[in-house]
Backbone of each chain as ProteinMPNN parsed JSONL, in Angstrom:
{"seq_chain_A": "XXXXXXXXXXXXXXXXXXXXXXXXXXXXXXXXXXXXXXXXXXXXXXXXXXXXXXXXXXXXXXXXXXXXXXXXXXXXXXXXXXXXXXXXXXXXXXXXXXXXXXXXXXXXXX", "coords_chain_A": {"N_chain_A": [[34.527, -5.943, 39.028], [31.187, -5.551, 39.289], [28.915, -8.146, 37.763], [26.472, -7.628, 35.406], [23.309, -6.923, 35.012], [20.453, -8.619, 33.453], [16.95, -8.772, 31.992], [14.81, -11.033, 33.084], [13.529, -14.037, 30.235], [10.986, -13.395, 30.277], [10.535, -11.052, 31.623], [10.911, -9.24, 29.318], [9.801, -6.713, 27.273], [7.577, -6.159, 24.323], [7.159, -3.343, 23.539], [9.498, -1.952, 25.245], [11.4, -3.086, 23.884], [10.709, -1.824, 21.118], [11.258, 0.44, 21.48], [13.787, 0.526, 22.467], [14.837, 0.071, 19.928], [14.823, 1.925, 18.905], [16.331, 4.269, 17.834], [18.842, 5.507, 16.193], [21.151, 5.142, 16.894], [21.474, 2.947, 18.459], [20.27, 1.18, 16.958], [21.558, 0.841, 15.019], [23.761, 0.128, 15.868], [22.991, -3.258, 16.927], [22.004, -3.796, 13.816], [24.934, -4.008, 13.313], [25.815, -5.72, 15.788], [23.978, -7.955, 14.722], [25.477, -9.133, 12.352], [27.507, -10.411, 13.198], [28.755, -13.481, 14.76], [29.615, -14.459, 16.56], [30.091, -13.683, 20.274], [30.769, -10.169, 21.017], [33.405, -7.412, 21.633], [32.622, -4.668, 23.436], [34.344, -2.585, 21.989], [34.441, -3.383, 19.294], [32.682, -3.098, 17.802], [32.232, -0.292, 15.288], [31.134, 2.81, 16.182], [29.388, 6.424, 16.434], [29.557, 7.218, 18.012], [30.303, 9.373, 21.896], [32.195, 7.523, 24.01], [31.041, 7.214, 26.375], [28.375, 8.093, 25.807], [27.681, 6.135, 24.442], [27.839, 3.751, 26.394], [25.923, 4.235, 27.905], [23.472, 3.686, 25.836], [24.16, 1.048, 25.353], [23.193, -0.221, 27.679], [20.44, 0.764, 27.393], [19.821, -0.871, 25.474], [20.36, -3.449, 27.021], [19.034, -3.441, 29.115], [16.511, -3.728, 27.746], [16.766, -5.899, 27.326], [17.565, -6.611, 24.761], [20.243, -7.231, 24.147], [23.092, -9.39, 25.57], [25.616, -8.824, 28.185], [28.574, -9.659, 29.266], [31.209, -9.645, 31.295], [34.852, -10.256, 31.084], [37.938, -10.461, 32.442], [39.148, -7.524, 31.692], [37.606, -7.252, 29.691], [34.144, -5.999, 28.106], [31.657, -8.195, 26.446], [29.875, -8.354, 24.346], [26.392, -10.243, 23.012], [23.539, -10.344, 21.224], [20.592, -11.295, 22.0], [19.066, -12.998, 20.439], [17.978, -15.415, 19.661], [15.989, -15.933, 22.345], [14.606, -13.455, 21.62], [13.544, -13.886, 19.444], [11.821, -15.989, 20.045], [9.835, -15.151, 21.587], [8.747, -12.716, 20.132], [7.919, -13.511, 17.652], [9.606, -12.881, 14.64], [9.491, -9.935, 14.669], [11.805, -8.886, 15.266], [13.853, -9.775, 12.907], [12.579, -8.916, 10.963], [12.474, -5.99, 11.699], [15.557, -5.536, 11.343], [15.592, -5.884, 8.513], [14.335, -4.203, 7.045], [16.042, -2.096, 8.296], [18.029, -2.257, 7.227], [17.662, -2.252, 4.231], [16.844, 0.003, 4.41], [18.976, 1.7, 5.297], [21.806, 0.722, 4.317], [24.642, -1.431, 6.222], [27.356, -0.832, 4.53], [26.946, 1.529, 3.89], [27.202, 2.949, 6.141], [28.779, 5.438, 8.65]], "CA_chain_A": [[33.396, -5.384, 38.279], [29.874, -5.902, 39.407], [28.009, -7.964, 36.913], [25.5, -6.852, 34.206], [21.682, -7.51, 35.246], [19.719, -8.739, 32.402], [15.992, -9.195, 32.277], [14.515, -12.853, 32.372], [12.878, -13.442, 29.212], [9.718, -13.245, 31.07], [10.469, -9.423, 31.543], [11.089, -8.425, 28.297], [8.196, -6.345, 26.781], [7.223, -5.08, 22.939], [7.593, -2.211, 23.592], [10.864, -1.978, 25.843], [12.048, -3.946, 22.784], [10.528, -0.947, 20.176], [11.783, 1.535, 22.557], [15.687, 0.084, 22.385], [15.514, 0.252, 18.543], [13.886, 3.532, 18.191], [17.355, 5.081, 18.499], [19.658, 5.125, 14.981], [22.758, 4.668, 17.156], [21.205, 1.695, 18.969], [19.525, 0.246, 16.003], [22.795, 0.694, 13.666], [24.688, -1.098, 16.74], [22.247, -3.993, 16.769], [22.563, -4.015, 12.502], [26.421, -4.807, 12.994], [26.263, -7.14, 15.768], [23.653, -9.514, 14.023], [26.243, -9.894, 10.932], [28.432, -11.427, 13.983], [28.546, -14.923, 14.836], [29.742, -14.474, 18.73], [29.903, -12.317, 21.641], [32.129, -9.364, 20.696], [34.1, -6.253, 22.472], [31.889, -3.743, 22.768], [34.749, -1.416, 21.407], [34.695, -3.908, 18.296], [31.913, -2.274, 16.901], [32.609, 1.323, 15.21], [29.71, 3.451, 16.65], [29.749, 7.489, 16.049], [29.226, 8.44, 19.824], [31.601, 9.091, 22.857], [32.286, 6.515, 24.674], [29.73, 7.475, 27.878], [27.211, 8.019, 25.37], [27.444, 4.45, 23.687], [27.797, 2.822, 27.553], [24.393, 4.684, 27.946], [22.793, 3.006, 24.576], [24.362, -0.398, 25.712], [22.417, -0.145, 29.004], [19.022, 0.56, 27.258], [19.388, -2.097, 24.929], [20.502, -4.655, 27.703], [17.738, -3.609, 30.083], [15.385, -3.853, 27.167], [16.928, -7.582, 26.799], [18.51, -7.137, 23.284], [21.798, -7.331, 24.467], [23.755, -9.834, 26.994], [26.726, -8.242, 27.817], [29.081, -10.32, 30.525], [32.779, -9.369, 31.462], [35.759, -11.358, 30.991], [38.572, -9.88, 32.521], [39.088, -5.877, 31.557], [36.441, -6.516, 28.65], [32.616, -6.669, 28.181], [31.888, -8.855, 25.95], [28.371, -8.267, 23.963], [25.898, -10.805, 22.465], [22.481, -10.566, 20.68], [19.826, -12.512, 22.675], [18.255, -13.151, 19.313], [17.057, -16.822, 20.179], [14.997, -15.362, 22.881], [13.933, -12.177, 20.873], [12.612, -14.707, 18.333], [11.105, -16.696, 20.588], [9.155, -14.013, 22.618], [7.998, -11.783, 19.565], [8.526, -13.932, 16.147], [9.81, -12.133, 12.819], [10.177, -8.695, 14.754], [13.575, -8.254, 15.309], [14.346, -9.864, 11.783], [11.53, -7.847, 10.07], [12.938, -4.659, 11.501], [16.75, -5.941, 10.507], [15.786, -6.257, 6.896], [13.76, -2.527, 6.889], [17.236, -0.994, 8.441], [19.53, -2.53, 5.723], [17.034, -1.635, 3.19], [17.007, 1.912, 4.326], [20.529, 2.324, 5.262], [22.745, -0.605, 4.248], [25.411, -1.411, 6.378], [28.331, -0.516, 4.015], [27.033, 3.76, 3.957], [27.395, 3.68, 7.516], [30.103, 6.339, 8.237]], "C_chain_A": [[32.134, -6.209, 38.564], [28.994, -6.827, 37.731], [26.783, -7.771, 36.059], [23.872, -7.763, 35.013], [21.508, -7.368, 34.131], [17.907, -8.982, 32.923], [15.623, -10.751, 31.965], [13.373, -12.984, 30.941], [11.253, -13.112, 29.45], [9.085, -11.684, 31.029], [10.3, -8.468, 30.825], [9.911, -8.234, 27.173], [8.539, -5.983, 25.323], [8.056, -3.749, 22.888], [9.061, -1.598, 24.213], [11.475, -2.05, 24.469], [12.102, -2.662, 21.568], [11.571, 0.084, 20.439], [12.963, 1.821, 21.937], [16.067, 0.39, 20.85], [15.317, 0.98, 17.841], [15.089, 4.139, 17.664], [17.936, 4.958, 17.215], [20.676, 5.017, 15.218], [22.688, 2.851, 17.918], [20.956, 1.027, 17.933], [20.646, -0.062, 15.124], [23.96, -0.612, 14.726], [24.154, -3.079, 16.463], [22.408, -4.848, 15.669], [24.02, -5.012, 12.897], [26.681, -5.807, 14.092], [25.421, -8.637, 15.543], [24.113, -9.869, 12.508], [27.036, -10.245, 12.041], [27.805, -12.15, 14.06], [28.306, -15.315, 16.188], [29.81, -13.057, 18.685], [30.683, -11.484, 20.673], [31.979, -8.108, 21.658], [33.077, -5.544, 22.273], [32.803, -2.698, 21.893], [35.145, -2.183, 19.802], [34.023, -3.267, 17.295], [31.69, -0.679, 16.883], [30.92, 1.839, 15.595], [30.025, 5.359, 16.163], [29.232, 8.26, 17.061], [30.551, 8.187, 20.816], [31.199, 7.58, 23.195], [31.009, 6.351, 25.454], [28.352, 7.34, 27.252], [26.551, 6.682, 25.053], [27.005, 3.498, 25.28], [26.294, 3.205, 27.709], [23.656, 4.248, 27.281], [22.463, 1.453, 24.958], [22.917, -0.28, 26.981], [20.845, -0.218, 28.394], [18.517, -0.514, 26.313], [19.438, -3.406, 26.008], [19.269, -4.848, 28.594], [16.423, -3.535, 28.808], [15.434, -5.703, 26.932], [17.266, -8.13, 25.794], [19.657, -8.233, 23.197], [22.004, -8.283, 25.817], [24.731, -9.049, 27.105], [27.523, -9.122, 29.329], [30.643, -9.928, 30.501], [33.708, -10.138, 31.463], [37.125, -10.758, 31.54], [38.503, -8.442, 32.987], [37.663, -5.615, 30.489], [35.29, -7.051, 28.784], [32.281, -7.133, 26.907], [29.95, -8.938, 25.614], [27.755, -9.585, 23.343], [24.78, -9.929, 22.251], [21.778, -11.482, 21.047], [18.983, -12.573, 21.526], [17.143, -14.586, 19.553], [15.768, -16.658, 21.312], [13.975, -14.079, 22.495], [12.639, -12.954, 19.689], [11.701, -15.544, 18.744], [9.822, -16.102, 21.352], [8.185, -13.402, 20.994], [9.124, -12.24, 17.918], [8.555, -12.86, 14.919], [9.72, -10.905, 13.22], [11.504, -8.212, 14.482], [14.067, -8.562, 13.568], [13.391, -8.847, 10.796], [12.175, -6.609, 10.474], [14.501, -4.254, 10.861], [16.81, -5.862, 8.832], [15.495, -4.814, 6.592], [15.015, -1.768, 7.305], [18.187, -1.108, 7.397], [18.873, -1.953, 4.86], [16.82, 0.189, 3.249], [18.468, 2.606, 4.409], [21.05, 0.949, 5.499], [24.0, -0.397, 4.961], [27.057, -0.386, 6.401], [28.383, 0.861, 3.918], [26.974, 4.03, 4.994], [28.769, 4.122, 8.163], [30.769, 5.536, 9.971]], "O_chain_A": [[32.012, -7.366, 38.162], [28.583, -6.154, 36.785], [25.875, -7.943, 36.872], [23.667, -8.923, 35.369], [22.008, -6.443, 33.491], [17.641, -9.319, 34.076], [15.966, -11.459, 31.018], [12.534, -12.116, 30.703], [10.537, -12.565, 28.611], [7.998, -11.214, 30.695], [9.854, -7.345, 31.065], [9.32, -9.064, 26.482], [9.66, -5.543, 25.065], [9.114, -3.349, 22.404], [9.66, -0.761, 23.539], [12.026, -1.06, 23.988], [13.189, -2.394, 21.056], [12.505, 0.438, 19.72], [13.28, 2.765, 21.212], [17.163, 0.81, 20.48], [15.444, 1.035, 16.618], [14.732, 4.763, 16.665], [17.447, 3.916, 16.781], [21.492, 4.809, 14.32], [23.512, 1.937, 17.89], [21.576, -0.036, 17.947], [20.696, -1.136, 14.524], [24.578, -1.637, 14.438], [24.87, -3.927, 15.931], [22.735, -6.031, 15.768], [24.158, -6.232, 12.82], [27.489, -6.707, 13.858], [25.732, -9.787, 15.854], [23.508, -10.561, 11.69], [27.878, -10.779, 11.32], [26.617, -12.135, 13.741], [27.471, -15.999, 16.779], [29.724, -12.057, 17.973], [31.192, -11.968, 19.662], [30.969, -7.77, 22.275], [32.494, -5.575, 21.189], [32.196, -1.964, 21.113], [36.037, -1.663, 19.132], [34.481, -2.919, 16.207], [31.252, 0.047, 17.776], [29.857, 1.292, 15.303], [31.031, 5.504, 15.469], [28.711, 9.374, 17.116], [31.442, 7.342, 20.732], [30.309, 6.815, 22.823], [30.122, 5.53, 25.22], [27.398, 6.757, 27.767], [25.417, 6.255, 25.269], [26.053, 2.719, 25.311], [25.482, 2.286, 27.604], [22.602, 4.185, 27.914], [21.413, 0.811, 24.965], [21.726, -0.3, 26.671], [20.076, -1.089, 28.8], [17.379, -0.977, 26.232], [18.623, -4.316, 25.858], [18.647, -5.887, 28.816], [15.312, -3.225, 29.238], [14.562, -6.484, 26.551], [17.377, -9.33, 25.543], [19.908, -9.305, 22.648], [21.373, -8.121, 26.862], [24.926, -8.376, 26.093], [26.896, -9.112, 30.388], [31.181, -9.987, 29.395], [33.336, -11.145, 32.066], [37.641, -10.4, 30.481], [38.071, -8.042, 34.068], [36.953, -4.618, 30.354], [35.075, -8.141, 29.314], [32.669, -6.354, 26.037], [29.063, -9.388, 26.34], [28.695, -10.314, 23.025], [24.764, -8.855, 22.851], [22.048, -12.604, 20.619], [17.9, -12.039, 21.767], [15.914, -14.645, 19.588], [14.693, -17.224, 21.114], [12.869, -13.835, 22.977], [11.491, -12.689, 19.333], [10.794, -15.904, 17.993], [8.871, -16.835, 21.621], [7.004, -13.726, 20.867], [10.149, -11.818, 17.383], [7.622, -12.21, 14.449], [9.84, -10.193, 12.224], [12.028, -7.406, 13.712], [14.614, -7.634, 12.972], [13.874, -8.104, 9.941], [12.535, -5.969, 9.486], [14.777, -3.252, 10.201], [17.809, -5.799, 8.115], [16.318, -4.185, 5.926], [15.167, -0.711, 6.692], [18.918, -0.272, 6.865], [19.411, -0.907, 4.494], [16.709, 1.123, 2.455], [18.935, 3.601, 3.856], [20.863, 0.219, 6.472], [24.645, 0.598, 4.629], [27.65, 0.27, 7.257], [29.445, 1.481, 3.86], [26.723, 5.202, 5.275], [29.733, 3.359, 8.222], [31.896, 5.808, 10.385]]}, "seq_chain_B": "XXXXXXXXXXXXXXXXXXXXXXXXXXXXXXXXXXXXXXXXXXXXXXXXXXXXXXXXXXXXXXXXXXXXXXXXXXXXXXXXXXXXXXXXXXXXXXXXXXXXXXXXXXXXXX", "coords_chain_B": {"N_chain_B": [[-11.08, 24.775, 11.123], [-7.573, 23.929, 10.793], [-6.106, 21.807, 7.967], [-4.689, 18.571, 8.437], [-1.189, 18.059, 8.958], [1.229, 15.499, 7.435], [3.775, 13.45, 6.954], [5.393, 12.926, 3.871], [5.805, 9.659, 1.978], [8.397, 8.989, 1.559], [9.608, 10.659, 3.169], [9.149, 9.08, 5.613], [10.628, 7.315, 8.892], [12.147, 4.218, 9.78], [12.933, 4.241, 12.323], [11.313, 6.504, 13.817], [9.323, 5.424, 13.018], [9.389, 3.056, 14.87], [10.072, 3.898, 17.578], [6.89, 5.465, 17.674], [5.47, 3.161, 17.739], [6.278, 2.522, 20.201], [5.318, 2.61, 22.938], [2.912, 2.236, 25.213], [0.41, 3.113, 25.182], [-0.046, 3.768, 22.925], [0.475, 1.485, 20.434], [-1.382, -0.005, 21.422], [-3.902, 1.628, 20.484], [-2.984, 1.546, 17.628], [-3.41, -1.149, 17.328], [-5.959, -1.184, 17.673], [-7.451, 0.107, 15.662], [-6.294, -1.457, 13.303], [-8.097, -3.078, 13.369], [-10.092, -2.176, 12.215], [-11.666, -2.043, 9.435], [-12.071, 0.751, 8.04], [-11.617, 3.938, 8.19], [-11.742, 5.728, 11.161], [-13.884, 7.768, 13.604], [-11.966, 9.543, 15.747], [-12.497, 9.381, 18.553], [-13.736, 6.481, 18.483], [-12.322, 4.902, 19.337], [-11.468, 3.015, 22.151], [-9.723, 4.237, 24.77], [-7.114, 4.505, 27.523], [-6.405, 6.75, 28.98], [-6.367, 10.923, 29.356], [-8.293, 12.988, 27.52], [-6.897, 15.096, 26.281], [-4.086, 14.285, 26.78], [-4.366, 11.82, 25.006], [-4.316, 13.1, 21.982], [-1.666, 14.217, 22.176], [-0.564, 11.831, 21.522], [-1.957, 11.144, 19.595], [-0.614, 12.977, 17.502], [1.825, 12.327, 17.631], [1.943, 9.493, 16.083], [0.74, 10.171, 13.661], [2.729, 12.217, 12.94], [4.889, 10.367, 12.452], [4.149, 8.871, 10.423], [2.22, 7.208, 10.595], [-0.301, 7.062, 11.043], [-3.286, 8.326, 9.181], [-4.908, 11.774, 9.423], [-8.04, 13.515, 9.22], [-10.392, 15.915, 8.813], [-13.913, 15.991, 9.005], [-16.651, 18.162, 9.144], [-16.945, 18.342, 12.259], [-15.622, 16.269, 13.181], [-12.743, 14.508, 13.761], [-10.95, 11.881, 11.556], [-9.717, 9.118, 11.53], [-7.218, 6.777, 10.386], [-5.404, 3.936, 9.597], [-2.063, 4.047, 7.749], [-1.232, 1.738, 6.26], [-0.727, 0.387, 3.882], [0.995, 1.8, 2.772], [3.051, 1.33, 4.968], [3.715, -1.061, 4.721], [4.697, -1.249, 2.442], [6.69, 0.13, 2.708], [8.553, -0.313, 4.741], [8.417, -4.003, 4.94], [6.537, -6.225, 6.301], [7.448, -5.273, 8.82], [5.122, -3.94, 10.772], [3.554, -5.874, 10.466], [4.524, -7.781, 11.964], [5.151, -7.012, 14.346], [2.557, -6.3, 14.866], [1.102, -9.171, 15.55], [2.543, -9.731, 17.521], [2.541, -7.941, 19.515], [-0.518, -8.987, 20.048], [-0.396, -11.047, 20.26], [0.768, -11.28, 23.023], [-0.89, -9.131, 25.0], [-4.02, -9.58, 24.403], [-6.197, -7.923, 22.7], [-9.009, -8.212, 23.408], [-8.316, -8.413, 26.448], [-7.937, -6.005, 26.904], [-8.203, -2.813, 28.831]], "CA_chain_B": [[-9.843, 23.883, 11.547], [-6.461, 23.629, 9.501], [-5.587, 20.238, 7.432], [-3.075, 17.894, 9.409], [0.5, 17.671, 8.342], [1.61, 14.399, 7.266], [4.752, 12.981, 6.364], [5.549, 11.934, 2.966], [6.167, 8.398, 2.043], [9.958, 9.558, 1.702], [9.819, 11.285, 5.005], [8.81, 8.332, 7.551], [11.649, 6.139, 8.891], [11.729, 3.169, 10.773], [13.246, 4.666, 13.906], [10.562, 7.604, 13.615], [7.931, 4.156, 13.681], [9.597, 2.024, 16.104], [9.435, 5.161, 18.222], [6.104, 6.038, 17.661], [5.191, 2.173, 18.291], [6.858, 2.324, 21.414], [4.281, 3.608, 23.855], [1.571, 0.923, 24.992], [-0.75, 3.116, 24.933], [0.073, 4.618, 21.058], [0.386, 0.456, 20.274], [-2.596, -0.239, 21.579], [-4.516, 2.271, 19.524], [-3.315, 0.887, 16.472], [-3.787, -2.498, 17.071], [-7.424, -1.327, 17.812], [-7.25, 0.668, 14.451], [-6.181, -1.939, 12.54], [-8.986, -4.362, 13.145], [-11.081, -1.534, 11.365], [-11.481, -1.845, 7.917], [-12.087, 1.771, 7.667], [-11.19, 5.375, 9.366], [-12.53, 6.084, 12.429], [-13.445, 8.973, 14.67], [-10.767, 9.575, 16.884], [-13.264, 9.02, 19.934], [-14.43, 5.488, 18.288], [-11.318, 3.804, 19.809], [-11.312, 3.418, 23.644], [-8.269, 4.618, 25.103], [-7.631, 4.624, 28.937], [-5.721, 8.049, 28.735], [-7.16, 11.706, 28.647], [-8.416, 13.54, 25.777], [-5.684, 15.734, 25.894], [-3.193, 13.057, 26.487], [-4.747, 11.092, 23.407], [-4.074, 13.934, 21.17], [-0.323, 14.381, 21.679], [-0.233, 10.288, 21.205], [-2.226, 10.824, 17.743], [0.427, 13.72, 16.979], [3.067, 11.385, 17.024], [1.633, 8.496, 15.396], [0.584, 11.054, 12.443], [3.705, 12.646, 12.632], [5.614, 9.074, 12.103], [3.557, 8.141, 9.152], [1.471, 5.836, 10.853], [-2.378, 7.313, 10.905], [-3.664, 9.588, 8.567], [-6.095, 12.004, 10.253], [-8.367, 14.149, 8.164], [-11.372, 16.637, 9.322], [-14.986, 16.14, 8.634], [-17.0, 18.838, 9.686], [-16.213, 18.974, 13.584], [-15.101, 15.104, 13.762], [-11.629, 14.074, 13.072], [-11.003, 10.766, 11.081], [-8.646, 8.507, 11.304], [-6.576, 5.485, 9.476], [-3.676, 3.317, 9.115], [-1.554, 4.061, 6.355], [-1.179, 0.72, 6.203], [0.126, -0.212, 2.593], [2.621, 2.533, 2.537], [4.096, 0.799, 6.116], [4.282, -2.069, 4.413], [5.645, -0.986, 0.934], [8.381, 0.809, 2.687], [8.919, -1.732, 5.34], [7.865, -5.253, 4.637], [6.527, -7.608, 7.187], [7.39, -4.778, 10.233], [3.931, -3.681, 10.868], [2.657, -6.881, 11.041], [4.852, -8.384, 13.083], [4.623, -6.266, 15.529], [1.181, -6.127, 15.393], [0.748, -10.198, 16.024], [3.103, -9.543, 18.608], [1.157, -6.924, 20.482], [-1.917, -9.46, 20.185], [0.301, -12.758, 21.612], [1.405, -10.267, 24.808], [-1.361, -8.873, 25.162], [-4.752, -9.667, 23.339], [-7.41, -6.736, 22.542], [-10.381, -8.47, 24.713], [-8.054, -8.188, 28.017], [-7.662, -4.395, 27.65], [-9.273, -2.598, 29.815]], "C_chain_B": [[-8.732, 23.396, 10.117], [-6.212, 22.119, 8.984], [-4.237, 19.637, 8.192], [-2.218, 17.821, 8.397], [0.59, 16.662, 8.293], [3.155, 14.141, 6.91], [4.424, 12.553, 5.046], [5.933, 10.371, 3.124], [7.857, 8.477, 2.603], [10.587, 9.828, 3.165], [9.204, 10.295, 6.488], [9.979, 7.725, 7.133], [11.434, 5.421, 9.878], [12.07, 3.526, 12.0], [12.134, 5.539, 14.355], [8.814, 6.546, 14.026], [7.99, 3.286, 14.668], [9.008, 2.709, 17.112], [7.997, 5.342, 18.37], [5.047, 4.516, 18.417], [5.345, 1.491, 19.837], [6.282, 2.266, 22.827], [3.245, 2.941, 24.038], [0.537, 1.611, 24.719], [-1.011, 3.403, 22.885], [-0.052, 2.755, 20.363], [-0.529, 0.067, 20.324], [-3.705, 0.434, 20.575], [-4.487, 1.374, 18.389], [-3.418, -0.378, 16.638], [-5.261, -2.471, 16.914], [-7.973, -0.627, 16.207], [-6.855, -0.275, 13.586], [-7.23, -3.402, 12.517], [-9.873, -3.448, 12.29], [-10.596, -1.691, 9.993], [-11.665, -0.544, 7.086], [-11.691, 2.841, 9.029], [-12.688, 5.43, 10.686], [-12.68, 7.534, 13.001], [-12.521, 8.733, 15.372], [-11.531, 8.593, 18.001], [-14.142, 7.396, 19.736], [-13.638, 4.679, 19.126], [-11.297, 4.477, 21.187], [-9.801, 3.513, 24.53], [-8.441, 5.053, 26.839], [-6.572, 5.802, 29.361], [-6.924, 9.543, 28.596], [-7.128, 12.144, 27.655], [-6.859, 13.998, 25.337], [-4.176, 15.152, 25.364], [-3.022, 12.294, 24.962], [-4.478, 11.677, 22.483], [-2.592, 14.019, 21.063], [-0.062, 12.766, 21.299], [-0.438, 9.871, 19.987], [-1.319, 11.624, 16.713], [1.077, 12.546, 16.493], [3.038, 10.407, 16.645], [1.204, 9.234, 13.787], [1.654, 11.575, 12.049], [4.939, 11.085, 11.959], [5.435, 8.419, 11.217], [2.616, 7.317, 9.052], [0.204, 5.976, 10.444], [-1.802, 8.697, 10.166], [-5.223, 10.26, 9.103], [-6.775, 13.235, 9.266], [-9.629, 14.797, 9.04], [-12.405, 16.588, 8.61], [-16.255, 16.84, 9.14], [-16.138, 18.932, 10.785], [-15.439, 17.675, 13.716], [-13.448, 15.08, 12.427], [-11.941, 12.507, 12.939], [-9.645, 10.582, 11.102], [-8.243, 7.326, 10.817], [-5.564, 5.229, 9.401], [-2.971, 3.635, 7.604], [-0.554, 2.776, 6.252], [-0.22, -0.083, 4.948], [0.972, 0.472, 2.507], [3.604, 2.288, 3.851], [4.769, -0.207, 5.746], [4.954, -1.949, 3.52], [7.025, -0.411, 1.652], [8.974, -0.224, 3.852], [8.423, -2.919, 5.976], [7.833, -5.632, 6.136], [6.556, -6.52, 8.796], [5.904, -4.653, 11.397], [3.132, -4.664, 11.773], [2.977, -7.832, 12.116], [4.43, -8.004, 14.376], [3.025, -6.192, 15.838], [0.014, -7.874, 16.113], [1.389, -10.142, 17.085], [2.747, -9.046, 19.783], [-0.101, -8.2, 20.999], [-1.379, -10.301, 20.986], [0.586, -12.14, 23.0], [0.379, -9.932, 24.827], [-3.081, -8.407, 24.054], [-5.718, -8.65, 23.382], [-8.33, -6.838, 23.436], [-9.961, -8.218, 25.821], [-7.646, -6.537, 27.848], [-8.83, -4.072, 28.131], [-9.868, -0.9, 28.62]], "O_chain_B": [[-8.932, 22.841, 9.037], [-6.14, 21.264, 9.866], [-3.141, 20.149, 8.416], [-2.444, 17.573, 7.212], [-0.026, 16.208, 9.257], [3.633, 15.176, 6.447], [3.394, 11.905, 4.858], [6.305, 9.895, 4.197], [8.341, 8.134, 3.681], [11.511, 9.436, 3.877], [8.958, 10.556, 7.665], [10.432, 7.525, 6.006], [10.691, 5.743, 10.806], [11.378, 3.031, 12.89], [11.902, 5.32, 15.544], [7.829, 6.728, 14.742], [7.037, 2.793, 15.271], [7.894, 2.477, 17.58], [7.768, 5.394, 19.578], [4.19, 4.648, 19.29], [4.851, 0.512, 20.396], [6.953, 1.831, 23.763], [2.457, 2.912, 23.093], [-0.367, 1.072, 24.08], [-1.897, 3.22, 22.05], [-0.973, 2.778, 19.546], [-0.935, -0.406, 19.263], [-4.364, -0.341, 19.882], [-5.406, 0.627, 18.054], [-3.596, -0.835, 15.509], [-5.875, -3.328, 16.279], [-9.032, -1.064, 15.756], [-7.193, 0.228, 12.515], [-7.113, -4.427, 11.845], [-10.525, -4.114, 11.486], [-9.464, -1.522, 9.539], [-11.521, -0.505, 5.864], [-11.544, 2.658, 10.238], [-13.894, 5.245, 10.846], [-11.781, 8.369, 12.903], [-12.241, 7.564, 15.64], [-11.263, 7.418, 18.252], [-15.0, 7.056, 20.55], [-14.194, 3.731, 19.679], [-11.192, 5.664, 21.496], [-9.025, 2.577, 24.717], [-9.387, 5.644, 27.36], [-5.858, 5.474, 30.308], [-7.997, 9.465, 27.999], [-6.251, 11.943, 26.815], [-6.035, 13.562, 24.532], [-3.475, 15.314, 24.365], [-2.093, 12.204, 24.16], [-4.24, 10.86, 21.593], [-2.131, 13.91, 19.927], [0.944, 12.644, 20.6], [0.117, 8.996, 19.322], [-1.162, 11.303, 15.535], [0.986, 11.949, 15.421], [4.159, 9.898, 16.668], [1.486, 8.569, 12.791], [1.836, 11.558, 10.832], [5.654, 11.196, 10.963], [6.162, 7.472, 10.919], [2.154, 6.768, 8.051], [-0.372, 5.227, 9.655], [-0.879, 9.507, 10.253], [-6.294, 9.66, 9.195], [-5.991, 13.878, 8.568], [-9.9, 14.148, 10.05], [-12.26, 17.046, 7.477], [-17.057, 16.047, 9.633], [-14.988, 19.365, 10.717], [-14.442, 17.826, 14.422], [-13.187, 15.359, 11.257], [-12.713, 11.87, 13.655], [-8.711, 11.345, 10.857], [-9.213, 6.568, 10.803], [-4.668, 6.039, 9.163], [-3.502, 3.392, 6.521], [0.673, 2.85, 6.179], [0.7, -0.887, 5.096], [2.017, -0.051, 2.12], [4.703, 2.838, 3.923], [5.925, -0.483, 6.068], [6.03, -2.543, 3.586], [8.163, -0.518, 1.196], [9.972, -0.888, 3.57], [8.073, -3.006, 7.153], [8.721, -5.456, 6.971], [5.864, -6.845, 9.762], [5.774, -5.17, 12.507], [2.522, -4.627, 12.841], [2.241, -8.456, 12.88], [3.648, -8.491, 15.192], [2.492, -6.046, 16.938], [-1.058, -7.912, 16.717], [0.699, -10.63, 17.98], [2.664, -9.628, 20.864], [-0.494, -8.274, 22.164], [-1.674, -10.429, 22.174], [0.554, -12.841, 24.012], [-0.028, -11.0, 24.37], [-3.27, -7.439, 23.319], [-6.142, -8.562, 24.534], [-8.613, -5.925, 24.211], [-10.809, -7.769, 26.592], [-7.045, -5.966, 28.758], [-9.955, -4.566, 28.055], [-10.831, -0.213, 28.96]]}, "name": "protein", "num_of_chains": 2, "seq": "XXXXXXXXXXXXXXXXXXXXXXXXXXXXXXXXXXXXXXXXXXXXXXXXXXXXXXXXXXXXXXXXXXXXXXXXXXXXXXXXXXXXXXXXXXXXXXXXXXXXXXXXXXXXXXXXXXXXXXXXXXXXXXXXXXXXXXXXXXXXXXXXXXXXXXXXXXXXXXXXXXXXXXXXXXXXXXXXXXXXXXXXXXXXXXXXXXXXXXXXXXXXXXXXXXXXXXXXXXXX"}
C-alpha cells in the first residue's frame, strides 16, 4: 500500500480547512476523533456512510491537513493534526468543536 | 424589487457557515465587512470577481445567515449579522476572522 500524502503545514489553508468541516459527516467524524487520545482505525469510528463514501471524506479531510492517516499493516490508522491546526489558525478548530457539540452533542448522534 | 430571504436564527448551522466561509473570495468579503461598523452597499467592498459572480457569493453568505442584505431605493445594503453568529456560535466568527487576517492581511489584497 502506497502511502498517504499529507500537506506540509505550510500548505494548509483557512479555507481548505473550512471547506473539510463544511460537511456534517466530516465534521461529526472530526467531533469523535478529538474525544480520542491516539491514532485510531478508521473503521473505529461509527460514521452513517458506505464505506467508499467515508474513504472519500477521509481524503478531503487529509488533503485539507486535518487528518494524518498512516498504515500499519492491513489498517489505516487516523490521527487529528490538532497541534498543527492550532498552531496555524489558533482557537478555530476548538471554537468550531465546541459550536458542533453545542448544536449536536455527541451522544444524539445516530 | 422583492425583500431578500433570510434565514432565521434557528435556521443557520455551522456547516451551512463553515461552508459559506469556505470560498476566499466569500471570506474575504466579510473580513472586509466586518471592519465596517455599519451596512454597506454591496459595490462599497472591492471584490476581484464579476458582478454577477459577486451576487451568487452574496446569495450564499445571506442564505447561511451571515449578511443581511436589505433594499434602499435601487442600492442594496449590506451587514454582518454579527451578534446572532456569535450568540449561536461563540468565539467561531472571530476566530476565523483573526485567522483570515494572520494568512492573509486586508492591505495585501489586491
Amino acid at each position: 500500500m502506497k502511502p498517504y500524502q499529507h500537506p506540509t503545514f505550510d500548505q494548509i489553508t483557512l479555507t481548505g480547512l473550512l471547506h473539510a468541516l463544511s460537511d456534517p459527516v466530516r465534521l461529526n467524524f472530526v467531533q469523535c476523533l478529538a474525544t480520542k487520545m491516539c491514532e485510531q482505525p478508521c473503521g473505529a469510528i461509527p460514521t452513517p456512510v458506505a464505506k467508499s463514501t467515508m474513504s472519500h471524506h477521509l481524503r478531503v479531510l487529509r488533503e485539507a491537513g486535518i487528518v494524518r492517516i498512516r498504515t500499519e499493516g492491513t489498517q489505516s490508522l487516523t490521527s487529528l493534526r490538532l497541534a498543527e491546526i492550532e498552531a496555524k489558525f489558533p482557537g478555530v478548530l476548538e471554537a468550531v468543536l465546541k459550536a458542533a457539540e453545542a448544536e449536536k452533542p455527541l451522544e444524539q448522534h445516530s
